[in-house]
mmCIF file as Biopython writes it, N, C-alpha, C and O atoms, coordinates in Angstrom:
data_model
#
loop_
_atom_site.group_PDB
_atom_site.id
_atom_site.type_symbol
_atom_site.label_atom_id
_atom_site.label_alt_id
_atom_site.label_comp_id
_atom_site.label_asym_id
_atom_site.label_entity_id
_atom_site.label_seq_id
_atom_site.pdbx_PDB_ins_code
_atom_site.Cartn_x
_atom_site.Cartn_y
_atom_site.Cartn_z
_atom_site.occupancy
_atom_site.B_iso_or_equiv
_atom_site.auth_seq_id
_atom_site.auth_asym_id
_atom_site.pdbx_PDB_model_num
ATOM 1   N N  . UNK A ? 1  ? -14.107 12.125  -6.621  1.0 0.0 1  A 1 
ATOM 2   C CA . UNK A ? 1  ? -13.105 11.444  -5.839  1.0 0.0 1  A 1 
ATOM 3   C C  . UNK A ? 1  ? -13.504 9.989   -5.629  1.0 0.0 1  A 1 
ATOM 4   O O  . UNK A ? 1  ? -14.716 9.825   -5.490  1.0 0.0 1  A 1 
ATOM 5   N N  . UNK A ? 2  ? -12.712 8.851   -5.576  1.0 0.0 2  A 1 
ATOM 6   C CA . UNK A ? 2  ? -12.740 7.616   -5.660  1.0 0.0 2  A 1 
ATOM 7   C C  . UNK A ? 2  ? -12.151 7.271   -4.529  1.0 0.0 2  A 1 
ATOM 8   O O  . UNK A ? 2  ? -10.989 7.606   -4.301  1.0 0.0 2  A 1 
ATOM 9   N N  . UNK A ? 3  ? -13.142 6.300   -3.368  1.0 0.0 3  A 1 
ATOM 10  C CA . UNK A ? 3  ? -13.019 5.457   -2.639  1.0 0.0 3  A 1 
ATOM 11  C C  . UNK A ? 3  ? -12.149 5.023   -2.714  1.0 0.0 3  A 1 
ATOM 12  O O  . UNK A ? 3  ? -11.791 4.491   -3.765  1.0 0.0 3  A 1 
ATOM 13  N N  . UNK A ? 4  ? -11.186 5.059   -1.299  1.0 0.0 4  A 1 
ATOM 14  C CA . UNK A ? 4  ? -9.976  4.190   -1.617  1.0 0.0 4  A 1 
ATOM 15  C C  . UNK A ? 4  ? -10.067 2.526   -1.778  1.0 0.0 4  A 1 
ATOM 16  O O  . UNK A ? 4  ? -10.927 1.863   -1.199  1.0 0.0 4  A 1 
ATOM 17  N N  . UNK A ? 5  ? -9.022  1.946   -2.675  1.0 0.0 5  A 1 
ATOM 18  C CA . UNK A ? 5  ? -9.383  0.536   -3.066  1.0 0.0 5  A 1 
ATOM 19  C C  . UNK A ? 5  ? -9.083  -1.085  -2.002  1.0 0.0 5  A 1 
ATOM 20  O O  . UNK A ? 5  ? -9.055  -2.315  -2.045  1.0 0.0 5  A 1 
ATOM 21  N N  . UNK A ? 6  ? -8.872  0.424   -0.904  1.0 0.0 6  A 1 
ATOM 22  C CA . UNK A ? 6  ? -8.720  -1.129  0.466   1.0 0.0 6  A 1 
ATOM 23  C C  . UNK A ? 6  ? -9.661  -1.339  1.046   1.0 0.0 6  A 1 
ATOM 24  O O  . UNK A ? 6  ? -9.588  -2.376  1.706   1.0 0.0 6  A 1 
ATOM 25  N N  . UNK A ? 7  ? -11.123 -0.494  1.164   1.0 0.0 7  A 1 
ATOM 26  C CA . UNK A ? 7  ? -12.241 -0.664  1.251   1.0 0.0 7  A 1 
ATOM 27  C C  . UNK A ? 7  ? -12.900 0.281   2.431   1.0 0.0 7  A 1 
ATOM 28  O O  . UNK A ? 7  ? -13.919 -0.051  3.038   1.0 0.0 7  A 1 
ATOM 29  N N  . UNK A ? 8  ? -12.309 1.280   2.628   1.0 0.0 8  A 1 
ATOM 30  C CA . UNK A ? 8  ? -12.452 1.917   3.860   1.0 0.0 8  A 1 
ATOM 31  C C  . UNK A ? 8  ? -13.541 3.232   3.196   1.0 0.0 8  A 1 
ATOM 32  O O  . UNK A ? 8  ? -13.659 3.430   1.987   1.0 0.0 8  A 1 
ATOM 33  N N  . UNK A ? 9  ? -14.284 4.053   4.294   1.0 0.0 9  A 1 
ATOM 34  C CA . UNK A ? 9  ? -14.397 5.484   3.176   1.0 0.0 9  A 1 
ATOM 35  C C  . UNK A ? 9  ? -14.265 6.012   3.335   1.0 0.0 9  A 1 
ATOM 36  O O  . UNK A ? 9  ? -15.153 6.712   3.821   1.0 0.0 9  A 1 
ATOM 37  N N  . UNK A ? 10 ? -13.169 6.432   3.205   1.0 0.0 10 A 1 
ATOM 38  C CA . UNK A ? 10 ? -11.964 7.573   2.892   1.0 0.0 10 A 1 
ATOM 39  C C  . UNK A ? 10 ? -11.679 7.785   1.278   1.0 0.0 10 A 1 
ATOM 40  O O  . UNK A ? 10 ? -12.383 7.115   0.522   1.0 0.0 10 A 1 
ATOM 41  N N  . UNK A ? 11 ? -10.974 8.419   0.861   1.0 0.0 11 A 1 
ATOM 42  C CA . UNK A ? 11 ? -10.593 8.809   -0.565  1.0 0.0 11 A 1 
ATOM 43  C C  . UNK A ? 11 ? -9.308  8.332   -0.566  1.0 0.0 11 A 1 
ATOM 44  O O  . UNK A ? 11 ? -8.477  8.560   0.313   1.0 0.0 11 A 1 
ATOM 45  N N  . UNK A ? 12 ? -9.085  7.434   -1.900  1.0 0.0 12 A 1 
ATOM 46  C CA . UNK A ? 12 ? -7.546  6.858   -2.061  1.0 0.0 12 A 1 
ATOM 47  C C  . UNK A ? 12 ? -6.464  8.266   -1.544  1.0 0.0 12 A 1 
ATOM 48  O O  . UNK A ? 12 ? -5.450  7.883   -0.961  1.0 0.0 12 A 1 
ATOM 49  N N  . UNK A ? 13 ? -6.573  9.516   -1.678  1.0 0.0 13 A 1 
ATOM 50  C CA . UNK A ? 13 ? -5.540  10.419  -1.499  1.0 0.0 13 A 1 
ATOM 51  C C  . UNK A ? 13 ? -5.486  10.655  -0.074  1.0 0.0 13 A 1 
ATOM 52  O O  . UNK A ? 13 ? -4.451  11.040  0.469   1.0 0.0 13 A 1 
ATOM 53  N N  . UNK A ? 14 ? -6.517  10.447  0.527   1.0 0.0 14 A 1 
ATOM 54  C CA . UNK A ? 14 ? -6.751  10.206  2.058   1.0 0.0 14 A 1 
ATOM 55  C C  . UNK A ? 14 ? -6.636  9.134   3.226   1.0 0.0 14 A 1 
ATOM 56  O O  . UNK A ? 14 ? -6.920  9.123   4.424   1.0 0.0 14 A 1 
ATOM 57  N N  . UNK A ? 15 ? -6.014  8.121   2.196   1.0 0.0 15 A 1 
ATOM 58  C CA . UNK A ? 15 ? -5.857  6.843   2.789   1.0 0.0 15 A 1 
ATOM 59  C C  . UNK A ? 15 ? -4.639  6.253   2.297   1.0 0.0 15 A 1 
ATOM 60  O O  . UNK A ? 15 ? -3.540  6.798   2.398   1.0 0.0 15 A 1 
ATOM 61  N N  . UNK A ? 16 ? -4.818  5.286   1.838   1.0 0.0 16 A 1 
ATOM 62  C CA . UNK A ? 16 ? -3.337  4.355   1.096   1.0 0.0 16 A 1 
ATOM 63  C C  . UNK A ? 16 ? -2.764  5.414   0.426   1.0 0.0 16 A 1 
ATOM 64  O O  . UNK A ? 16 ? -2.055  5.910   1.302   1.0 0.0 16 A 1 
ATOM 65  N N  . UNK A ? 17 ? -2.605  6.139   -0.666  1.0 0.0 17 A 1 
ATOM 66  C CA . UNK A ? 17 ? -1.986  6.863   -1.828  1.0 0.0 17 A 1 
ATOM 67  C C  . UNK A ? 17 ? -0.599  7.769   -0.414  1.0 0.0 17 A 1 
ATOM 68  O O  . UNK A ? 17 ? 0.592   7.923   -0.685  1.0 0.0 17 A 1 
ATOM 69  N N  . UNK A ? 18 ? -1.220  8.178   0.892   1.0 0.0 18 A 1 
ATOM 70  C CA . UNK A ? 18 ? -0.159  9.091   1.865   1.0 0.0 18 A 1 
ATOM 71  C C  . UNK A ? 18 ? 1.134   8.035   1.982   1.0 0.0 18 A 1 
ATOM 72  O O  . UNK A ? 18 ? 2.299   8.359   2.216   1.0 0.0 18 A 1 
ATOM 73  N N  . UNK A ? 19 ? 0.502   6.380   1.705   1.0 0.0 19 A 1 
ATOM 74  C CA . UNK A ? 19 ? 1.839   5.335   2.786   1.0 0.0 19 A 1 
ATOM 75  C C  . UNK A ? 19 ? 2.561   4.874   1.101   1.0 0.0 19 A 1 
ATOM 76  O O  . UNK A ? 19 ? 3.694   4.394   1.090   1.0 0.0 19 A 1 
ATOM 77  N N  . UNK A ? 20 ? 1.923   5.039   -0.013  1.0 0.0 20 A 1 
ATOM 78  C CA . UNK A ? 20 ? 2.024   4.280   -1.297  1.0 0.0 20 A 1 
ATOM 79  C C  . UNK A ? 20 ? 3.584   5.518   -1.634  1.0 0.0 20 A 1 
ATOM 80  O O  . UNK A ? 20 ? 4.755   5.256   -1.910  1.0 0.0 20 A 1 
ATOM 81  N N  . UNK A ? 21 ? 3.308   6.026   -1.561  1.0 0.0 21 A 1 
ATOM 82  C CA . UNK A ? 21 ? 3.816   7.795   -2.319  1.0 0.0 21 A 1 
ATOM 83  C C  . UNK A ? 21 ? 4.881   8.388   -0.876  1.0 0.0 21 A 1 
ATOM 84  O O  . UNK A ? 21 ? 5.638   9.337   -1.086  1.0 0.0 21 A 1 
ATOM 85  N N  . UNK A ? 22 ? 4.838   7.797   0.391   1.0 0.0 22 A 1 
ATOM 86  C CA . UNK A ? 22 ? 5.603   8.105   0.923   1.0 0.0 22 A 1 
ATOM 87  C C  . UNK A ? 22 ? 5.985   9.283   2.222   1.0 0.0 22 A 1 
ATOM 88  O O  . UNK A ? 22 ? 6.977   9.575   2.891   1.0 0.0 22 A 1 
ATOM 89  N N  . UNK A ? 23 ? 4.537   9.740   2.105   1.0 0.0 23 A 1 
ATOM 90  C CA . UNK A ? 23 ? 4.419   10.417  2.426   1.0 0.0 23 A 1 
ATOM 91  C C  . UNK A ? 23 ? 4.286   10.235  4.232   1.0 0.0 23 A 1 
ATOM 92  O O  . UNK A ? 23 ? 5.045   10.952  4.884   1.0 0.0 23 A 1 
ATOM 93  N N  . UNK A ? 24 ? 3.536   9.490   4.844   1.0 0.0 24 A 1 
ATOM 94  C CA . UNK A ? 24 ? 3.550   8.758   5.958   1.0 0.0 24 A 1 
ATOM 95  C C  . UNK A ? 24 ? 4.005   7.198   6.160   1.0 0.0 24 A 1 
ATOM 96  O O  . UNK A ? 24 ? 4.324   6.613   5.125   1.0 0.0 24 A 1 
ATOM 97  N N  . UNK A ? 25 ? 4.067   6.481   7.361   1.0 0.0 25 A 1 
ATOM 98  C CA . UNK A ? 25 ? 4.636   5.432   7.412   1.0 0.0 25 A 1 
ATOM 99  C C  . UNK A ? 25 ? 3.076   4.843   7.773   1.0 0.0 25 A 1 
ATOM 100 O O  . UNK A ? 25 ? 2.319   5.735   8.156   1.0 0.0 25 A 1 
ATOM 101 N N  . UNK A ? 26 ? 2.555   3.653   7.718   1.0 0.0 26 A 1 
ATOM 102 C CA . UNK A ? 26 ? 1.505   3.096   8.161   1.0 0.0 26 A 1 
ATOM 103 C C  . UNK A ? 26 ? 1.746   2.808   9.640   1.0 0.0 26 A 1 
ATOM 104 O O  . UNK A ? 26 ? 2.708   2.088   9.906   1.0 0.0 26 A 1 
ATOM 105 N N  . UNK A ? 27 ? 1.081   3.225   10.519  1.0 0.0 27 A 1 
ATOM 106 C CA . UNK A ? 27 ? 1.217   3.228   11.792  1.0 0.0 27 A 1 
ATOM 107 C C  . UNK A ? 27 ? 0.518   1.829   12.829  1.0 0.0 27 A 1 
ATOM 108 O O  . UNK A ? 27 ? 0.619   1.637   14.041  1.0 0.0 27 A 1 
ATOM 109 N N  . UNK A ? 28 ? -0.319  0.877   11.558  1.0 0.0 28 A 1 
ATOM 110 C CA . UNK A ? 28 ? -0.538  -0.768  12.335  1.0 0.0 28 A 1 
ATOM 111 C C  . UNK A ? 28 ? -0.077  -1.744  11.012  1.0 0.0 28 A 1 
ATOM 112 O O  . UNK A ? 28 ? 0.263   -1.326  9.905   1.0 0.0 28 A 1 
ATOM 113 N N  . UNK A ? 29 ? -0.148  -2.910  11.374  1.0 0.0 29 A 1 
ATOM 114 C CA . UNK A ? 29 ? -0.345  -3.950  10.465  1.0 0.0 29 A 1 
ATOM 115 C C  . UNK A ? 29 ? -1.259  -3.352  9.768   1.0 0.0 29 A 1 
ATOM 116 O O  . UNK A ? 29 ? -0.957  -2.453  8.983   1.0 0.0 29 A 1 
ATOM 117 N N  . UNK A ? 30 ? -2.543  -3.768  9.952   1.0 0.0 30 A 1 
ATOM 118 C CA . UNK A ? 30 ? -3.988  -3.797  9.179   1.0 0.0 30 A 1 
ATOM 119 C C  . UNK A ? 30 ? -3.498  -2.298  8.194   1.0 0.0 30 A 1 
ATOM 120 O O  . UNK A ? 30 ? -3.322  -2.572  7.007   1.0 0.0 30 A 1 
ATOM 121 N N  . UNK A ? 31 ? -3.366  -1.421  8.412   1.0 0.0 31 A 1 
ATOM 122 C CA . UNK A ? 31 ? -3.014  0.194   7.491   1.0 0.0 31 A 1 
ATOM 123 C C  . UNK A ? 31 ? -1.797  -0.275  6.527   1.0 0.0 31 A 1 
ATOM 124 O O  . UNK A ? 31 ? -1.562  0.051   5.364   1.0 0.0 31 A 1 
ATOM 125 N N  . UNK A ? 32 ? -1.156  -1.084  7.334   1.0 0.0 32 A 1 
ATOM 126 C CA . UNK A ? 32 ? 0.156   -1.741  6.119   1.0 0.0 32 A 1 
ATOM 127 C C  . UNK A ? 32 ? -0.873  -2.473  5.156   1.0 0.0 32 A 1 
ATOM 128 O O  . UNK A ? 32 ? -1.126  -1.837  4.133   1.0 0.0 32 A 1 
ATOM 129 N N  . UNK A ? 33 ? -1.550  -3.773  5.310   1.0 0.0 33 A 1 
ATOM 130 C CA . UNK A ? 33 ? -1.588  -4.818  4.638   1.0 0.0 33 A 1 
ATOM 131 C C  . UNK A ? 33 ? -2.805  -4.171  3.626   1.0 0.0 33 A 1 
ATOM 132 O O  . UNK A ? 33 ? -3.099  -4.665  2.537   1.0 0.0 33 A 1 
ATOM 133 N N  . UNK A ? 34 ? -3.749  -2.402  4.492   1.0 0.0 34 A 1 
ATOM 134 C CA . UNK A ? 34 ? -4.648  -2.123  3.047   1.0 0.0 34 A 1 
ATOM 135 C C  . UNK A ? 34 ? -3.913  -1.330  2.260   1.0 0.0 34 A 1 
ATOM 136 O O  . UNK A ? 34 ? -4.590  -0.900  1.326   1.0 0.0 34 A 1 
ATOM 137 N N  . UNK A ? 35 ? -2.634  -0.903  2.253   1.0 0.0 35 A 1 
ATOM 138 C CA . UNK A ? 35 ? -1.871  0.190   1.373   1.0 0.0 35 A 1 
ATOM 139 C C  . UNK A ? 35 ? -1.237  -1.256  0.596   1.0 0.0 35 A 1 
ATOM 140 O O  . UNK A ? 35 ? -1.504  -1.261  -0.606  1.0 0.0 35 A 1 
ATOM 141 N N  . UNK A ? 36 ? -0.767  -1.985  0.879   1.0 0.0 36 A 1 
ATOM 142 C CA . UNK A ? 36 ? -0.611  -2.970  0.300   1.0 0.0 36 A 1 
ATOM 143 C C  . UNK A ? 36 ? -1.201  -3.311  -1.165  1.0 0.0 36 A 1 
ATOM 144 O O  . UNK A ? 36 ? -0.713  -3.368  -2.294  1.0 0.0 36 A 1 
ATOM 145 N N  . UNK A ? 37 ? -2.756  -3.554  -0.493  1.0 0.0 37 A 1 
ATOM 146 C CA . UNK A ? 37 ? -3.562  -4.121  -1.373  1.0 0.0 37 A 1 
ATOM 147 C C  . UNK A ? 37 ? -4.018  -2.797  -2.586  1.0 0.0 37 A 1 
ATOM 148 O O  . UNK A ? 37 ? -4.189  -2.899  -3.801  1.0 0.0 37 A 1 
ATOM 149 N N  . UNK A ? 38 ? -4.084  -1.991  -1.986  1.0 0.0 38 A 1 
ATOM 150 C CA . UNK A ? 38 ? -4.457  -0.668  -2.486  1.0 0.0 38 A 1 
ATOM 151 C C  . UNK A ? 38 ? -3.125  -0.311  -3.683  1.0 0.0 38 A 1 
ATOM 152 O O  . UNK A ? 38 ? -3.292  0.177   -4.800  1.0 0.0 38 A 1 
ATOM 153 N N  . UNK A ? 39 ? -1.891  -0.695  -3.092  1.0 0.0 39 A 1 
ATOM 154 C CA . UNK A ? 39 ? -0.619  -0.776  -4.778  1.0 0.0 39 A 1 
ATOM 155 C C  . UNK A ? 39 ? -0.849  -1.970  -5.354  1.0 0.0 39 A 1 
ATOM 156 O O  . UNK A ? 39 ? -0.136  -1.910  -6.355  1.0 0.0 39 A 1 
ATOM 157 N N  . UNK A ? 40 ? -1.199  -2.650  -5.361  1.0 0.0 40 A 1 
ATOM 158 C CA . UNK A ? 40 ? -1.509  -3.696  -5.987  1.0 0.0 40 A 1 
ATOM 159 C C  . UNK A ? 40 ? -2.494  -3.564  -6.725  1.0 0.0 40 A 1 
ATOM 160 O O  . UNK A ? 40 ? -2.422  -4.144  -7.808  1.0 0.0 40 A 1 
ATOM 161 N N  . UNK A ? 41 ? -3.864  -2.696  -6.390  1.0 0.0 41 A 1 
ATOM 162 C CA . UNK A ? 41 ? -4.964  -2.712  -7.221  1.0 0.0 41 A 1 
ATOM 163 C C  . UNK A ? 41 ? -4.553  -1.482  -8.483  1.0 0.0 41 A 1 
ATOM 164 O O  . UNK A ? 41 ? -5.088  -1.225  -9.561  1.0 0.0 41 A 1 
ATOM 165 N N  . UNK A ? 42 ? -3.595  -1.012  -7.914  1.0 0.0 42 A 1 
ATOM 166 C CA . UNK A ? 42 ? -2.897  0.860   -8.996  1.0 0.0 42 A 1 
ATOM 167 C C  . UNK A ? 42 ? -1.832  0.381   -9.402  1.0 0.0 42 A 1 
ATOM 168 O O  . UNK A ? 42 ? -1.245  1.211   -10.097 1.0 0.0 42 A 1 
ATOM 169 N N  . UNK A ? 43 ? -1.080  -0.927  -9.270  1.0 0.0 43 A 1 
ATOM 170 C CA . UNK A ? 43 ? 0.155   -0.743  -10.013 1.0 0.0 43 A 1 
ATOM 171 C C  . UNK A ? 43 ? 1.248   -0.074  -9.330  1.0 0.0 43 A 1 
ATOM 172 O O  . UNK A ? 43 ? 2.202   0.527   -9.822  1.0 0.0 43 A 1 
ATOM 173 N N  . UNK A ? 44 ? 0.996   -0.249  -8.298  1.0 0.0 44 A 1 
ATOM 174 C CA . UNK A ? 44 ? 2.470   0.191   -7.872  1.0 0.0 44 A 1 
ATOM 175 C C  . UNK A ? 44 ? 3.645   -1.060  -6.745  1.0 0.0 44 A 1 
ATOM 176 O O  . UNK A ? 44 ? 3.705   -1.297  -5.539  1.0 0.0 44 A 1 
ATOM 177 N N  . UNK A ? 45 ? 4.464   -1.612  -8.090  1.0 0.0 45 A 1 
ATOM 178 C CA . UNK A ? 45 ? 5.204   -2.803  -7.686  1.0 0.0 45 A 1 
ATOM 179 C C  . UNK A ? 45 ? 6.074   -2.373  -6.812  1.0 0.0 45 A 1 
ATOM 180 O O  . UNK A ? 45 ? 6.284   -3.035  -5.796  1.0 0.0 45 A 1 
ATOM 181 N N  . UNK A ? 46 ? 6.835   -1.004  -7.091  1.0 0.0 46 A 1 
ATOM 182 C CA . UNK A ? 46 ? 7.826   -0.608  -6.218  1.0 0.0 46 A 1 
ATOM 183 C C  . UNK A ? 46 ? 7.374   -0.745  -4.448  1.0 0.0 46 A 1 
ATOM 184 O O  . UNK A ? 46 ? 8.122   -0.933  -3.488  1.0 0.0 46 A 1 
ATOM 185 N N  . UNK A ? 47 ? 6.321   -0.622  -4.472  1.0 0.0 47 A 1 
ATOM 186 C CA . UNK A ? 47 ? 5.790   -0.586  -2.768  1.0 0.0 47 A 1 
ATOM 187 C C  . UNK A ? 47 ? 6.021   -1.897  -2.538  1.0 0.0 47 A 1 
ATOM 188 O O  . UNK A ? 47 ? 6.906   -2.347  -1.810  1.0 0.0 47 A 1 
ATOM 189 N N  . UNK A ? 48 ? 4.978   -2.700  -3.354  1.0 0.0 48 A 1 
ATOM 190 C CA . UNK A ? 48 ? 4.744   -3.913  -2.491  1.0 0.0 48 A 1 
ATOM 191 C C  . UNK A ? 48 ? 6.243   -4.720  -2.756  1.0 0.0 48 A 1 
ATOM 192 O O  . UNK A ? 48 ? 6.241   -5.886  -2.361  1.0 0.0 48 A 1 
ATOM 193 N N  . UNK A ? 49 ? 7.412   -4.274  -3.326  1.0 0.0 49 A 1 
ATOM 194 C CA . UNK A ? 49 ? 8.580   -4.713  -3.060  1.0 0.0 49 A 1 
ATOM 195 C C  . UNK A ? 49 ? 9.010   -4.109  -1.695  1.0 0.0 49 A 1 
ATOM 196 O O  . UNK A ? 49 ? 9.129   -4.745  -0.647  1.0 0.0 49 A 1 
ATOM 197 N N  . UNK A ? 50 ? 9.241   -2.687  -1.885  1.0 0.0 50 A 1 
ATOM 198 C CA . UNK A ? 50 ? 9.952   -2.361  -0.510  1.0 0.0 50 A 1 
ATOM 199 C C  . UNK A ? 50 ? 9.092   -2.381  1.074   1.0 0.0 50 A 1 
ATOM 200 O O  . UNK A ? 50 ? 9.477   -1.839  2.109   1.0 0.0 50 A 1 
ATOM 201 N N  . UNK A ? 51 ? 7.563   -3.353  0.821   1.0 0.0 51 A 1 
ATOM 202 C CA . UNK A ? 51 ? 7.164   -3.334  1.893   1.0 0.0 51 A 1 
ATOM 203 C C  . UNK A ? 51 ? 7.127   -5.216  1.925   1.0 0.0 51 A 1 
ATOM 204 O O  . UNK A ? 51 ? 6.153   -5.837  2.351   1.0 0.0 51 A 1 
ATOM 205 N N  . UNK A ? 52 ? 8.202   -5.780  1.465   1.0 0.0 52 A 1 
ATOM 206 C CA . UNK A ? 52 ? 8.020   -7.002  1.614   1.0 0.0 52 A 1 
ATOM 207 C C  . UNK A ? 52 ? 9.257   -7.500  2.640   1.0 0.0 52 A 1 
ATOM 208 O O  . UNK A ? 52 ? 10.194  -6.717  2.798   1.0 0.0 52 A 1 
ATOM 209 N N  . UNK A ? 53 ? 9.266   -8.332  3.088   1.0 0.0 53 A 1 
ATOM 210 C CA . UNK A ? 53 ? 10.721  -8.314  3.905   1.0 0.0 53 A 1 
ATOM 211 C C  . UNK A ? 53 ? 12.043  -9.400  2.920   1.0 0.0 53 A 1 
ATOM 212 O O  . UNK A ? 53 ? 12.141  -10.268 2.053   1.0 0.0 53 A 1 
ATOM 213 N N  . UNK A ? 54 ? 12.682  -8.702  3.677   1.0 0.0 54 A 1 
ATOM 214 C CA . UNK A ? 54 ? 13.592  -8.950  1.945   1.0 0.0 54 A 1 
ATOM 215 C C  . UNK A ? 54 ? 14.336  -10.395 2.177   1.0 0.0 54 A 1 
ATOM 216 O O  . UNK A ? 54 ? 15.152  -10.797 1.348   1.0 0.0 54 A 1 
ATOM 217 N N  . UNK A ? 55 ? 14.028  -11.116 3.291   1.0 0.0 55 A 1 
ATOM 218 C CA . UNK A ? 55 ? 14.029  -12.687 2.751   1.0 0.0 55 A 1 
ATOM 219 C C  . UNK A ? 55 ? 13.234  -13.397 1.664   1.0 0.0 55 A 1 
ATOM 220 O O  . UNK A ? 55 ? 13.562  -14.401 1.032   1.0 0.0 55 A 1 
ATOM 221 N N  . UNK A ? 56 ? 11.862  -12.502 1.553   1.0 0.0 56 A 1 
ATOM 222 C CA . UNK A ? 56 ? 11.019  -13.264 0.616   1.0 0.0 56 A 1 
ATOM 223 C C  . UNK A ? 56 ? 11.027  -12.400 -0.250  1.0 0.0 56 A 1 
ATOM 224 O O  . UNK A ? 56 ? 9.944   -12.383 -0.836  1.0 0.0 56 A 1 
ATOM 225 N N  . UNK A ? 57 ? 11.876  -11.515 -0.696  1.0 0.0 57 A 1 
ATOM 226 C CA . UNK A ? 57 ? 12.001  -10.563 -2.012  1.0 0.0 57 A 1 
ATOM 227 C C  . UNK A ? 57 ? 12.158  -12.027 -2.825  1.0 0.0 57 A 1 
ATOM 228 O O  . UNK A ? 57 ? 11.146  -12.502 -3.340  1.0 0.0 57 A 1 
ATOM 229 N N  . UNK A ? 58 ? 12.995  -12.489 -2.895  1.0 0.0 58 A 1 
ATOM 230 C CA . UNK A ? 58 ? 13.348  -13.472 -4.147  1.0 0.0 58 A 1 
ATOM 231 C C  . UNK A ? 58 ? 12.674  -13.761 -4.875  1.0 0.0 58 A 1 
ATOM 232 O O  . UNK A ? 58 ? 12.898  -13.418 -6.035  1.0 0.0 58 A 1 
ATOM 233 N N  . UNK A ? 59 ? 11.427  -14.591 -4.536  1.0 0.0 59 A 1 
ATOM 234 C CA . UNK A ? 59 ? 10.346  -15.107 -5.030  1.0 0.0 59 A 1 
ATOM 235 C C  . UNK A ? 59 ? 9.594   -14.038 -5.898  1.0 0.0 59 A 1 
ATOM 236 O O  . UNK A ? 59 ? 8.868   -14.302 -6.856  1.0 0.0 59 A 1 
ATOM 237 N N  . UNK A ? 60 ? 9.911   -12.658 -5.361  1.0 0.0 60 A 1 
ATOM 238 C CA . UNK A ? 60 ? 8.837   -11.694 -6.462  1.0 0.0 60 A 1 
ATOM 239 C C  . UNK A ? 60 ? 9.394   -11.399 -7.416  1.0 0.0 60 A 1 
ATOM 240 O O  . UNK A ? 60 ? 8.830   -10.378 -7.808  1.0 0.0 60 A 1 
ATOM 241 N N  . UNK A ? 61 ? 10.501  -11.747 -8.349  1.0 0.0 61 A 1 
ATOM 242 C CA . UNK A ? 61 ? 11.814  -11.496 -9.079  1.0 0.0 61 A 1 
ATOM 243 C C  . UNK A ? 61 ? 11.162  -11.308 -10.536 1.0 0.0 61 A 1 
ATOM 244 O O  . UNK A ? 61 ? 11.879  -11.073 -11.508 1.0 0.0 61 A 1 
#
């Protein structure tokens, strides 16, 4: 099992992968901004779109 990639130690399936996949909502900033970083390091654009606020969607086009 692999450390999740926001830097915590927990296991990616135990951490970011629950808020990435949908499964929970991130319950602070800081849990938002490492699930964040954590789709970003796996490839997952769809998140860090629908966790962007959609005035500044444009720019990620």
């Amino acid at each position: 099992m692999t450390n999740c990639y926001c830097g915590s130690s927990k296991t990616f399936e135990n951490c970011c992968k629950i808020y990435i996949k949908g499964i929970q909502k991130p319950t602070t900033a800081e849990a938002l901004m490492r699930s964040r970083y954590s789709a970003f390091a796996t490839g997952e654009a769809d998140y860090l779109v629908a966790t962007t606020h959609s005035s500044s969607r444009k720019f990620h086009k």
